[in-house]
Backbone as CSV, one residue per row, in Angstrom:
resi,resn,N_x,N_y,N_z,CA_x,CA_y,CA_z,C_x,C_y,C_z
1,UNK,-47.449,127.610,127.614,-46.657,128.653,126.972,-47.401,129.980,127.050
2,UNK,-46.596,131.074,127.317,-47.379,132.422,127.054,-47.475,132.497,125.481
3,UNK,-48.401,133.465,125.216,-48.323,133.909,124.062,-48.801,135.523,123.969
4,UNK,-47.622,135.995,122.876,-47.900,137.596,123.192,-48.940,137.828,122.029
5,UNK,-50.012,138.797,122.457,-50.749,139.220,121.636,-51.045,140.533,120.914
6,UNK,-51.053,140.431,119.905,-50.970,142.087,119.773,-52.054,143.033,120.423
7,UNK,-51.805,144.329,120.814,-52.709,145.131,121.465,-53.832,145.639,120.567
8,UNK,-53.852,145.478,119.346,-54.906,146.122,118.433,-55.979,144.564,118.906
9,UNK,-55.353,143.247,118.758,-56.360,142.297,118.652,-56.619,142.284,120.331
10,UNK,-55.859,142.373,121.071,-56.436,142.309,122.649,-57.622,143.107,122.884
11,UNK,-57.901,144.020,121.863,-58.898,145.245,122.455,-59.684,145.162,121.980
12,UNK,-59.463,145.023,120.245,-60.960,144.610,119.725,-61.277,143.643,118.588
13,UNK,-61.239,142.501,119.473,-61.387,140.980,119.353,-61.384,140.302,120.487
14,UNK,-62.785,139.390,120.104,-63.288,139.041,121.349,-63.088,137.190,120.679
15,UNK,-62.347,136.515,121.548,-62.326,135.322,120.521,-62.655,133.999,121.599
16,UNK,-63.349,133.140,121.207,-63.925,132.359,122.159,-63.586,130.823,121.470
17,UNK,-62.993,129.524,121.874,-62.748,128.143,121.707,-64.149,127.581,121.793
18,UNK,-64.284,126.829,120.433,-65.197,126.028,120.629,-65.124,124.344,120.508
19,UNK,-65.648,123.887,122.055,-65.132,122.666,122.048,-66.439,121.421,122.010
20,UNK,-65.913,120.083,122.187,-66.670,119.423,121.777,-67.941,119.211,123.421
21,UNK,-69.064,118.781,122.831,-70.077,119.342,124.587,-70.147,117.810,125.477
22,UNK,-69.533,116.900,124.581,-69.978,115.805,125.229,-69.196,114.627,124.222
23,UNK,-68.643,113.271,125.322,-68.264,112.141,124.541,-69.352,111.529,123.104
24,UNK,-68.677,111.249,121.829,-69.687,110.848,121.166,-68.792,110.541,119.766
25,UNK,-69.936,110.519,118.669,-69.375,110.435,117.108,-70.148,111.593,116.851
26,UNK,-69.056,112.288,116.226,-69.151,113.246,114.633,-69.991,113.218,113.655
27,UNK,-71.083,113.966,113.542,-71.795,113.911,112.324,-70.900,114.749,111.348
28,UNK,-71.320,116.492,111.386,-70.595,116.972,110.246,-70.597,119.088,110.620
29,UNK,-70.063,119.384,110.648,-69.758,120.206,110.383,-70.819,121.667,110.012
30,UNK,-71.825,122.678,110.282,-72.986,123.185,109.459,-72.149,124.906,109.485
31,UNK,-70.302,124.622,109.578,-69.899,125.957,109.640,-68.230,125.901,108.834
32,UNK,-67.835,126.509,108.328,-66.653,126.343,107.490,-65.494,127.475,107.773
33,UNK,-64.463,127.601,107.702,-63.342,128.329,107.429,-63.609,130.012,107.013
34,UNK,-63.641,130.548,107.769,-63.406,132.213,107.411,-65.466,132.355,107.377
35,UNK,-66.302,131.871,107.525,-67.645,132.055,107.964,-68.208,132.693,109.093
36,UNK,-69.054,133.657,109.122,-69.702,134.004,109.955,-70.660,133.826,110.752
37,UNK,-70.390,132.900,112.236,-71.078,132.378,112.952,-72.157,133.544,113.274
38,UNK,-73.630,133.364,113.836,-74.323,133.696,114.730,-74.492,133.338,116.005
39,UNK,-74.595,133.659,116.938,-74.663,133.432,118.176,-76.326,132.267,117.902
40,UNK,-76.665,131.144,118.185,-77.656,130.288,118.579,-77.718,129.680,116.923
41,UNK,-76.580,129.536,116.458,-76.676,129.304,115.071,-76.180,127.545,115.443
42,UNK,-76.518,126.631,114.237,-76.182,125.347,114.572,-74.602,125.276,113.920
43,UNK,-74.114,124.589,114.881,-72.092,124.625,114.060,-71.523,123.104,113.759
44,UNK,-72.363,122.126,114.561,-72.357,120.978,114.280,-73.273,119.697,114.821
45,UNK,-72.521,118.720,114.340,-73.595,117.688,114.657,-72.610,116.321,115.561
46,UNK,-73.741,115.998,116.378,-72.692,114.438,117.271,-73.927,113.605,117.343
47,UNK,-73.242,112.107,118.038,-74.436,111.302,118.508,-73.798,110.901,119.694
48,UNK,-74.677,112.144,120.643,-74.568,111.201,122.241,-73.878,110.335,122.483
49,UNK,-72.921,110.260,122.787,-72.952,108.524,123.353,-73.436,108.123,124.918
50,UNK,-74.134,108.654,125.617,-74.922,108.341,126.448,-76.382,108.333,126.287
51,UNK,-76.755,109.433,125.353,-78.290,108.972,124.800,-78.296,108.218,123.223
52,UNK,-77.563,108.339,122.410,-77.621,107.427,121.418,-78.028,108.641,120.473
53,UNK,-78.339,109.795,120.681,-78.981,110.668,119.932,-78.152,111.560,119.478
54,UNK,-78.643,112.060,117.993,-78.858,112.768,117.434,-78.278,114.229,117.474
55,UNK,-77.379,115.100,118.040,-77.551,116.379,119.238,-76.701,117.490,117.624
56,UNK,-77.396,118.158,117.487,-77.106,119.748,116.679,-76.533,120.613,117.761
57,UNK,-75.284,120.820,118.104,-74.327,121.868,118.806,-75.021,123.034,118.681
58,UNK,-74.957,124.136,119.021,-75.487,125.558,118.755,-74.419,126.583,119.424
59,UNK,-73.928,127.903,118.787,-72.966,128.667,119.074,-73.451,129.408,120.358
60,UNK,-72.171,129.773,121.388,-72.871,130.204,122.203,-72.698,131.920,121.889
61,UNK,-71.486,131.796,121.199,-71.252,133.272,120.809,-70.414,133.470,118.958
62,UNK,-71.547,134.886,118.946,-71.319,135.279,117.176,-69.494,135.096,116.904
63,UNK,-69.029,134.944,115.663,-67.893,135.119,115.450,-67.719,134.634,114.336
64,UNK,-66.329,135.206,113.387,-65.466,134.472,112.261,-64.700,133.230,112.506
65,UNK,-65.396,132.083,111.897,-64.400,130.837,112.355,-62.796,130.991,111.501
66,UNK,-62.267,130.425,112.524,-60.740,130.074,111.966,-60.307,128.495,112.453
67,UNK,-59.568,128.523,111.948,-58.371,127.108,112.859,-59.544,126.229,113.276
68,UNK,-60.269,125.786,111.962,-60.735,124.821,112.310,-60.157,123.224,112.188
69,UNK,-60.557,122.397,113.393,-59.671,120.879,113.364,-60.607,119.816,111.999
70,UNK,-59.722,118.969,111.728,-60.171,118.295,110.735,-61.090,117.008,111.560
71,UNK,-62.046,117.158,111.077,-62.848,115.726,111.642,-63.879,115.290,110.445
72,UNK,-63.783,114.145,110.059,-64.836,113.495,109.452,-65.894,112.279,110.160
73,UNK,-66.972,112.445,109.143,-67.864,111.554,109.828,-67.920,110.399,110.533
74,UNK,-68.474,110.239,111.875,-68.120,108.933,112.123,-66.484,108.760,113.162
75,UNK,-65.844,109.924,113.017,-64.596,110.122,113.997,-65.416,110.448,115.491
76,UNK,-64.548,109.374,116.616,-64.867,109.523,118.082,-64.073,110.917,118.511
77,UNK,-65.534,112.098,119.070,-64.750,112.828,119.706,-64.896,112.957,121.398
78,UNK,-63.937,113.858,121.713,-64.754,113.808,123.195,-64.781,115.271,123.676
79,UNK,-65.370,115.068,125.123,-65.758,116.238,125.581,-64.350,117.389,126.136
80,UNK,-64.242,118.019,125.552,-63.382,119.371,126.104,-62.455,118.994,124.630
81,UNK,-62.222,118.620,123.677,-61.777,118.831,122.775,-61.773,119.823,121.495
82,UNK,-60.909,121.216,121.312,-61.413,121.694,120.599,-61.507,121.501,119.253
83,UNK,-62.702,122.291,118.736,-63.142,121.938,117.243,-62.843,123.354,116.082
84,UNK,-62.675,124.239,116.592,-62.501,125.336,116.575,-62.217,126.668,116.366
85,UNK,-62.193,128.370,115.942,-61.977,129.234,117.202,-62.521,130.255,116.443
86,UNK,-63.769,130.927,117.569,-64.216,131.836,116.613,-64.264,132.850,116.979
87,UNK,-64.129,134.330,116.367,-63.664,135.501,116.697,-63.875,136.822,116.021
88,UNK,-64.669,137.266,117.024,-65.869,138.439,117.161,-65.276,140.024,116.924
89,UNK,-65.153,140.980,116.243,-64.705,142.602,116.516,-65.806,143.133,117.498
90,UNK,-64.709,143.572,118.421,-66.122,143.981,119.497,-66.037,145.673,119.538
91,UNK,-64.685,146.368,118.629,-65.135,147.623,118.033,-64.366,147.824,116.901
92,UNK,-64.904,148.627,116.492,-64.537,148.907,115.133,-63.184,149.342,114.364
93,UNK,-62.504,147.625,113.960,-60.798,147.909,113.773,-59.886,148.949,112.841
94,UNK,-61.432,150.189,112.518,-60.337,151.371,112.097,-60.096,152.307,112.436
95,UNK,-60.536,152.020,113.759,-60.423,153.043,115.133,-58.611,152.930,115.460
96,UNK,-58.049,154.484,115.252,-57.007,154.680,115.355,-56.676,154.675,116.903
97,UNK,-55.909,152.880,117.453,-55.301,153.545,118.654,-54.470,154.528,118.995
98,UNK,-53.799,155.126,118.488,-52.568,155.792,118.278,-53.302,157.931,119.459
99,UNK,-54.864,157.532,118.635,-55.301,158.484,119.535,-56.196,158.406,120.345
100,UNK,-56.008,157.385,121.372,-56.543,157.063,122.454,-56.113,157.736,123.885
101,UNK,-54.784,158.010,123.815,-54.209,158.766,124.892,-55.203,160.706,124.904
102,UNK,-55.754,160.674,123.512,-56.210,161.915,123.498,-57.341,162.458,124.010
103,UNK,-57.818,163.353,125.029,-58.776,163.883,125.330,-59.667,164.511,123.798
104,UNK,-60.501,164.001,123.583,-61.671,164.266,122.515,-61.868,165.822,122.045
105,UNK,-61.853,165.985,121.232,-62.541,167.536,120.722,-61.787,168.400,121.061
106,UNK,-60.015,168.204,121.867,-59.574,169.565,122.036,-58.609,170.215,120.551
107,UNK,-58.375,171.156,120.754,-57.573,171.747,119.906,-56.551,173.048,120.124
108,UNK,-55.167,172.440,120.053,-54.586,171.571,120.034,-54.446,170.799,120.822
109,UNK,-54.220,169.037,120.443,-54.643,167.697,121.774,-53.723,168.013,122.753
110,UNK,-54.832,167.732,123.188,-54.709,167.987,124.926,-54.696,166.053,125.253
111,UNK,-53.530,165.881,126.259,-53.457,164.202,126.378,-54.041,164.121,127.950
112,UNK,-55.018,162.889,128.333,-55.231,162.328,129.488,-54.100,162.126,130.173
113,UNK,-54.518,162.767,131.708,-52.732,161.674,132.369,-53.090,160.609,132.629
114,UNK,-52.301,159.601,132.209,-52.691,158.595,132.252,-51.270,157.919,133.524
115,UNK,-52.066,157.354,134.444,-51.182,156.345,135.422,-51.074,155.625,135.736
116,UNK,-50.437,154.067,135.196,-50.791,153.194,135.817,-49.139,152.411,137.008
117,UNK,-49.999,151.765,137.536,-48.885,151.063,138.485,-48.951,149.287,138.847
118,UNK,-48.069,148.950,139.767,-48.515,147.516,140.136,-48.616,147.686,142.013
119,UNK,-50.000,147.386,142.128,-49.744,147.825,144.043,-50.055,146.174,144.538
120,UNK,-49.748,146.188,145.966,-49.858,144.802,146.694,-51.393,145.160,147.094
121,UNK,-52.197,144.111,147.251,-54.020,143.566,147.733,-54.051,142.620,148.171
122,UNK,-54.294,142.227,149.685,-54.610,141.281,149.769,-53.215,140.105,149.599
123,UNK,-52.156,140.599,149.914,-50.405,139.500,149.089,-50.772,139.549,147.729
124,UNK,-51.251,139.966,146.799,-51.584,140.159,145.222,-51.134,141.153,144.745
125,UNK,-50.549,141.544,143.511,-49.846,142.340,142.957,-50.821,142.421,141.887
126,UNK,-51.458,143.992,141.753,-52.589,143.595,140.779,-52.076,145.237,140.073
127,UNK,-52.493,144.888,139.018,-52.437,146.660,138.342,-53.311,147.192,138.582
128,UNK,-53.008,149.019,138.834,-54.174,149.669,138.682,-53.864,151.132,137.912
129,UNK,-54.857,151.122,137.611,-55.047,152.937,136.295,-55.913,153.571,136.810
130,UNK,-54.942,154.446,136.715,-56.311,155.989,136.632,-56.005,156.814,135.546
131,UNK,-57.142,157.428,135.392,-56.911,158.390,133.820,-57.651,159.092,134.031
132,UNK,-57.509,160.778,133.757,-57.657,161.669,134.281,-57.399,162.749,133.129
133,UNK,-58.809,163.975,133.094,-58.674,164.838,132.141,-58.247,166.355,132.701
134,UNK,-56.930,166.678,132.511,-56.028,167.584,133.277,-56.274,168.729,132.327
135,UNK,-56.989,169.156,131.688,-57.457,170.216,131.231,-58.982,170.490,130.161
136,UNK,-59.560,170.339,131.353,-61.372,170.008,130.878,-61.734,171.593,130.132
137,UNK,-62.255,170.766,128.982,-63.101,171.665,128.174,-64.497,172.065,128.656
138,UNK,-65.052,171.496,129.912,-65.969,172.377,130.089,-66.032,173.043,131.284
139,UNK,-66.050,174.143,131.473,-65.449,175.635,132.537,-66.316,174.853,133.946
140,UNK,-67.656,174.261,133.692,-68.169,173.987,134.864,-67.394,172.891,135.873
141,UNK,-66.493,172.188,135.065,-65.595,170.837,136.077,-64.498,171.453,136.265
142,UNK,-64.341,171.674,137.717,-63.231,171.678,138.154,-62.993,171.105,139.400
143,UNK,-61.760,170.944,139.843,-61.427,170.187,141.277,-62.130,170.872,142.535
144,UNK,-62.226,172.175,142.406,-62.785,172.619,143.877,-64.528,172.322,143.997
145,UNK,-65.053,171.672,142.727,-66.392,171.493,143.117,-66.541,170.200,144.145
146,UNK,-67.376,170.564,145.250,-67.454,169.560,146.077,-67.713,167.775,145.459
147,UNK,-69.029,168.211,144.828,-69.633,166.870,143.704,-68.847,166.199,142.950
148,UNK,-68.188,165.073,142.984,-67.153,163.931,142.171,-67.798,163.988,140.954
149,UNK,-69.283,164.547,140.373,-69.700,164.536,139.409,-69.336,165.952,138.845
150,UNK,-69.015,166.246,139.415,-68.646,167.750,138.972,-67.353,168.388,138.786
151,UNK,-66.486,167.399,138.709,-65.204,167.355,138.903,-64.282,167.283,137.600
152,UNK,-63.268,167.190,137.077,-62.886,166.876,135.934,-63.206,165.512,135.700
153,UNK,-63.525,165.111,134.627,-63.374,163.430,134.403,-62.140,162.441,134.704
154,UNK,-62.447,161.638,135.574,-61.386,160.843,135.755,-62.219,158.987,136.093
155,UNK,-61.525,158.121,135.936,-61.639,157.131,136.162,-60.507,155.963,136.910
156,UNK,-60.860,155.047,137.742,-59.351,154.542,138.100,-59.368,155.222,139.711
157,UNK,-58.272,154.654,140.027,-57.462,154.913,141.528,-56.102,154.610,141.067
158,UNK,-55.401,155.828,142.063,-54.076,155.453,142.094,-53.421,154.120,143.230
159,UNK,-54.618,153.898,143.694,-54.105,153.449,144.927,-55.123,151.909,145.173
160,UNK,-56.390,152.203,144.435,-57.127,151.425,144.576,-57.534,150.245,143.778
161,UNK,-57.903,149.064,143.657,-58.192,148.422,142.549,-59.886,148.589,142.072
162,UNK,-59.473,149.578,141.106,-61.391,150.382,140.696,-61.202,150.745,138.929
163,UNK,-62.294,150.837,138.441,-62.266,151.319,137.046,-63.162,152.458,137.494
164,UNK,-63.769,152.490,138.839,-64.641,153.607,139.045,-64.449,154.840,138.412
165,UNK,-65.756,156.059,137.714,-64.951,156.884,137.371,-66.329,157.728,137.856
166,UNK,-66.371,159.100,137.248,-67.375,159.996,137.384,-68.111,160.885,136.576
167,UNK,-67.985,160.386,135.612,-69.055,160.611,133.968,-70.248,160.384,133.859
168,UNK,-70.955,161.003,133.610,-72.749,161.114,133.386,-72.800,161.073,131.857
């Protein structure tokens, strides 16, 4: 099934499945509901069932657990089963998208052109953006400077599949 996601959580939330690493039994649990994982933190416990041992899971990445599955001690789990799902802000969710289209510091906003399209690569239909600052605040960038560094800010191809841009 698809599932649509909202664009505030697509951008900043980073959310990663955590599944079981290997056939075995369930010890217990060392992480709970709405908790804040660390990245190399222990999240649970199994016993091998090929070494017979003992094994403490460890996170591979920081995050808020949610939707975690119910397992008690002593339940057979196996490998690729999730246990799970934990989920990271990777910027800061009171960052207003609303002014993202805006070139920074002008007054009155001045908007990026922003372009995107769908071109053929290769028989692939891939998107591409460019975004581009069509009225630079600083007098030294403009288009006739030879130097791409010296140019207005832009990033993207219209034509190309690139995030390349030319910002120092």
């Amino acid at each position: 099934t698809l599932e649509i996601i909202p664009v505030r959580q697509y951008i900043f939330e980073k959310t990663s499945n955590v599944y079981v690493a290997a056939d075995g039994v369930f010890g217990e649990f060392f992480v709970e509901q709405g908790q804040y994982v660390i990245k190399g933190a222990k999240i649970y416990s199994m016993i091998n069932n090929i070494t017979g041992k003992l094994v403490n899971q460890i996170a591979k990445e920081s995050g808020r657990v949610h939707d975690v599955v119910a397992k008690n001690e002593g339940d057979l789990i196996t490998k690729g089963e999730m246990l799970f799902i934990s989920t990271e802000e990777i910027f800061d969710p009171n960052t207003d998208i609303s002014q993202l289209p805006y070139i920074p510091f002008t007054n009155p906003a001045v908007k990026f052109e922003i372009y995107t399209e769908l071109v053929e690569r290769n028989r692939l239909i891939v998107n591409v953006i460019e975004v581009r600052d069509v009225a630079s605040t600083n007098p030294m960038r403009n288009e006739e400077n030879e130097a791409n560094s010296k140019k207005p800010l832009r990033f993207g191809s219209r034509t190309e599949v690139t995030t390349a841009g030319n910002w120092e």
